[in-house]
C-alpha positions in Angstrom: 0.5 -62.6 -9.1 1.5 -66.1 -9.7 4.3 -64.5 -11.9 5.4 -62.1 -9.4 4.8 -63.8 -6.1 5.3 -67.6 -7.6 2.1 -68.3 -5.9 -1.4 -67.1 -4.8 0.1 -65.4 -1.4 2.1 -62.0 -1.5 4.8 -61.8 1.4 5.7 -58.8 3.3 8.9 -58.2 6.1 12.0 -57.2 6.4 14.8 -58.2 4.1 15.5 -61.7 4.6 11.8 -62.6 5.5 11.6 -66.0 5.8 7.8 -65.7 4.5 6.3 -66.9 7.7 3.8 -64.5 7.8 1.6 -64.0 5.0 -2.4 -63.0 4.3 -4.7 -63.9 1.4 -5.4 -60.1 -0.2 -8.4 -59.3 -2.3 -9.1 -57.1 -5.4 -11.7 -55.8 -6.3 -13.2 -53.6 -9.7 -15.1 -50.9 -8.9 -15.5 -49.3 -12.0 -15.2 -50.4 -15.6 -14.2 -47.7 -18.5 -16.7 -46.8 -20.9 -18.0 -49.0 -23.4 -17.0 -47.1 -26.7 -19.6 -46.6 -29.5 -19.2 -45.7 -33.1 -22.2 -45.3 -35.5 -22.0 -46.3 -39.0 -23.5 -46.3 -41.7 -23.5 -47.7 -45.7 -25.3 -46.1 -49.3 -24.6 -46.6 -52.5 -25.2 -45.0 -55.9 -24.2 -46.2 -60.0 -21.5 -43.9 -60.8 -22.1 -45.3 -64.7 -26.3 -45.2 -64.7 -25.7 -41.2 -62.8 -27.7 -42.1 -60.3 -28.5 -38.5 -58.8 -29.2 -39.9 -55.4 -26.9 -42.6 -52.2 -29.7 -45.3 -51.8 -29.6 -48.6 -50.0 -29.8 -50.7 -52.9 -29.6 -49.5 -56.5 -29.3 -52.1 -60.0 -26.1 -52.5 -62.3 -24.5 -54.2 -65.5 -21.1 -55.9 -65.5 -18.7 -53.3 -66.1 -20.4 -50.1 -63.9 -18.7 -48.7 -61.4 -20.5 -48.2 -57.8 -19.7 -45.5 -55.6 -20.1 -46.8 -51.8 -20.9 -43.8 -49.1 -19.6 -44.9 -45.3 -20.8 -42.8 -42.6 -18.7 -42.6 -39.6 -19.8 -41.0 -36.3 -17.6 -41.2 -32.9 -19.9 -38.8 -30.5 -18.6 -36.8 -27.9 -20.4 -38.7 -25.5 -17.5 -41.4 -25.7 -14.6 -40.5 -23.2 -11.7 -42.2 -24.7 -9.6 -41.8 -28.0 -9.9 -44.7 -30.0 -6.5 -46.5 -31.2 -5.9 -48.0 -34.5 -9.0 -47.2 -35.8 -10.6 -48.7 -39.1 -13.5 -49.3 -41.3 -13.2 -53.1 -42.7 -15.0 -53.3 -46.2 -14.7 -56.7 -47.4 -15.4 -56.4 -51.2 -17.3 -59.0 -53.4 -15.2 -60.8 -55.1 -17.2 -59.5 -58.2 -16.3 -55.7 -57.3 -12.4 -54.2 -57.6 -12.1 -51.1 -55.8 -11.0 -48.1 -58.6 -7.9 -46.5 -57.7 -7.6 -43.3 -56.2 -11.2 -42.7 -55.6 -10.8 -43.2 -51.7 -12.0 -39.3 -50.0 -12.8 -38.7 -46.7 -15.1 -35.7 -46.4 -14.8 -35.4 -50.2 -11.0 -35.1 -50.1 -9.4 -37.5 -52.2 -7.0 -39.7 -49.8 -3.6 -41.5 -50.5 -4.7 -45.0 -51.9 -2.2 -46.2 -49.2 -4.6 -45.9 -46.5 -6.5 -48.7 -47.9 -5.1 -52.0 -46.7 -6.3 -55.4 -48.0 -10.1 -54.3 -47.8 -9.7 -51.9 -44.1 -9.8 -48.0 -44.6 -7.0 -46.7 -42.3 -8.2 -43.9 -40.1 -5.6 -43.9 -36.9 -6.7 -42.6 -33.6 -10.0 -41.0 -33.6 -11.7 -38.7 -30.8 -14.7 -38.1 -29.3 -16.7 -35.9 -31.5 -15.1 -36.9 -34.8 -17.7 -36.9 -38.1 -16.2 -38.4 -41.1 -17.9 -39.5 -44.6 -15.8 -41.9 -46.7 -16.5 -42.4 -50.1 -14.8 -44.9 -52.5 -15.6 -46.7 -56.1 -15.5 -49.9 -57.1 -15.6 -51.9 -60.6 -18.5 -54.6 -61.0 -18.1 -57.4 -63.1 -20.1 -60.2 -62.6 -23.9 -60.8 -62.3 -26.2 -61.7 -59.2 -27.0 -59.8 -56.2 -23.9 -57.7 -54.2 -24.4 -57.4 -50.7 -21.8 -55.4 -48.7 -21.3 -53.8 -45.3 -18.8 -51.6 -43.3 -17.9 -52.1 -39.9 -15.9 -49.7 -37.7 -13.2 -51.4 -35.9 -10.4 -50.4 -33.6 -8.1 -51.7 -30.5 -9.9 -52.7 -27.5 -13.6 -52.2 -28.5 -16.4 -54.2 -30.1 -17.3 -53.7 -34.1 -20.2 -51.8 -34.7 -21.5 -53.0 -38.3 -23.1 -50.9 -40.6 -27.0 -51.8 -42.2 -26.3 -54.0 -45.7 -26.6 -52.5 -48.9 -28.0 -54.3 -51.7 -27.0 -53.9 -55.9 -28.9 -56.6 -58.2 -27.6 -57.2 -62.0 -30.7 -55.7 -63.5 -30.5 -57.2 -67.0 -33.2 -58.7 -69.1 -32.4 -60.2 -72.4 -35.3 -61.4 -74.7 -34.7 -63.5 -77.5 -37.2 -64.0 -80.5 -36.7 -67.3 -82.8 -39.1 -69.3 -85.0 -40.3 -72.3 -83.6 -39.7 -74.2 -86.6 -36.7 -73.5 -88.2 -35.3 -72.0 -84.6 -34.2 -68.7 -86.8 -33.9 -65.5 -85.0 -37.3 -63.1 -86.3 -36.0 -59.5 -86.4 -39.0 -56.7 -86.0 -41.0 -58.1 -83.5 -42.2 -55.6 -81.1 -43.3 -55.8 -77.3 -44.3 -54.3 -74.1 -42.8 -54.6 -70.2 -45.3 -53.9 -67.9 -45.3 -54.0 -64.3 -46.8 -56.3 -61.7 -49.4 -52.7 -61.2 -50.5 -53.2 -65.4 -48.1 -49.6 -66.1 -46.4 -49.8 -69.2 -42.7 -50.0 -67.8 -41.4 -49.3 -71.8 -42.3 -50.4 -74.7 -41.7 -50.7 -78.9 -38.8 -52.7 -77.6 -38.0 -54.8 -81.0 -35.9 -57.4 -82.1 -32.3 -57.1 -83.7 -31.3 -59.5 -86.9 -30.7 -61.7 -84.0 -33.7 -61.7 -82.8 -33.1 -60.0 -79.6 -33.1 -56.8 -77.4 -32.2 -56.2 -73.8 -33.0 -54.1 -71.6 -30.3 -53.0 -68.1 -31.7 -51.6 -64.8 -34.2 -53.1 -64.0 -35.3 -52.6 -60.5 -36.0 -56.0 -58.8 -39.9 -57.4 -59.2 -42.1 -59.2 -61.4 -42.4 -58.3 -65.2 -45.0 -59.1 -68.2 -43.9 -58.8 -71.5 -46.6 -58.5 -74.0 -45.9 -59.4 -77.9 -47.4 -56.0 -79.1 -46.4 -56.8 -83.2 -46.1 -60.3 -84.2 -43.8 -61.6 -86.8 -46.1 -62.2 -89.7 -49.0 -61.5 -87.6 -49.0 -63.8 -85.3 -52.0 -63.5 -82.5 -50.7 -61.2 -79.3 -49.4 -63.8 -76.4 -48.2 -62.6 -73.0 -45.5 -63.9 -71.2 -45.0 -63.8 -67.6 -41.2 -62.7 -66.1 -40.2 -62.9 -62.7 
């Protein structure tokens, strides 16, 4: 109005009013559009460990590759198209998304359409289902947390729940406590915070080690089930 009228009063008359008769004017809103809603949501599954199953959360090594699931659900309830639409995936800076792995109902999809971590998916309408799969490249240790939010012109972001991968890595090594030499041969046990044998005969290299990847997250005894020149059982306590 100001822009318009140059001012907070709108003129009427003839051409050539002077403006001598003018009125305040009122507007009101009566009824807002329709707040849009997308549902999302976020799984994941170790492409490299063939887990069979999407889960929330899952364990890796540095150099898997993950496979993220995105579900993406704009109901017919909603009453408008929505423009520009996205999913943004910011990435860890441990993960590299793999090349042409991008599908969307497991059709793979131009690499093009993914845009400095946002999925490209145009305008979308009311009643469109869509699951979007992509990989990524771990390297790196520690726990990955990652979410997807749908995002588009002139509506909110609706976020995704948070998946979860943790490094699952264990590395035990064995050594004298003497001469700090690596003992080779030494066999143990993992068992769980429950007492179940987790594995076991896990024995030492010639460097006195052996690992173990996968792990899921919790607390771990390791039990010392053949000594190095018969030395007495000890337990040891991992969390």
């Amino acid at each position: 109005m100001n822009t318009l009228f140059n001012g907070t009063n709108v003129y009427w008359g003839f051409t050539g009013s002077t403006g001598g008769k003018s009125n305040n004017q009122a507007v009101a809103i009566t009824k807002l559009p329709d707040q849009t809603s997308v549902e999302t949501g976020k799984l994941v599954k170790n492409i490299t460990n063939k887990d069979l199953d999407y889960n929330s959360e899952t364990t890796y090594k540095t150099g898997d590759i993950l496979e993220y699931n995105v579900s993406y659900f704009y109901s017919s309830n909603n009453t408008q198209d929505l423009i520009d639409a996205k999913v943004e995936d910011v990435l860890d800076a441990r993960t590299t998304y793999v090349p042409g792995t991008l599908k969307f109902d497991g059709q793979t999809m131009s690499d093009s359409l993914w845009d400095n971590d946002y999925i490209k998916l145009g305008k979308v309408k009311p009643g469109t289902s869509k699951k979007i799969t992509f990989q990524v490249k771990v390297a790196g240790s520690g726990v990955i947390d990652n979410v997807a939010t749908a995002v588009s012109k002139y509506a909110n972001p609706m976020p995704s729940n948070t998946t979860e991968v943790r490094n699952g890595d264990l590395e035990v090594t064995k050594i004298d406590g003497d001469t700090k030499q690596p003992l080779k041969g030494v066999v143990y046990s993992l068992y769980d915070d429950t007492g179940k044998v987790y594995q076991n005969n896990l024995t030492t290299d010639s460097q006195g080690q052996f690992d173990l990847h996968y792990l899921p997250a919790g607390t771990y005894y390791l039990q010392e089930d053949q000594p190095y020149l018969a030395i007495q059982k000890i337990q040891r306590n991992i969390k």
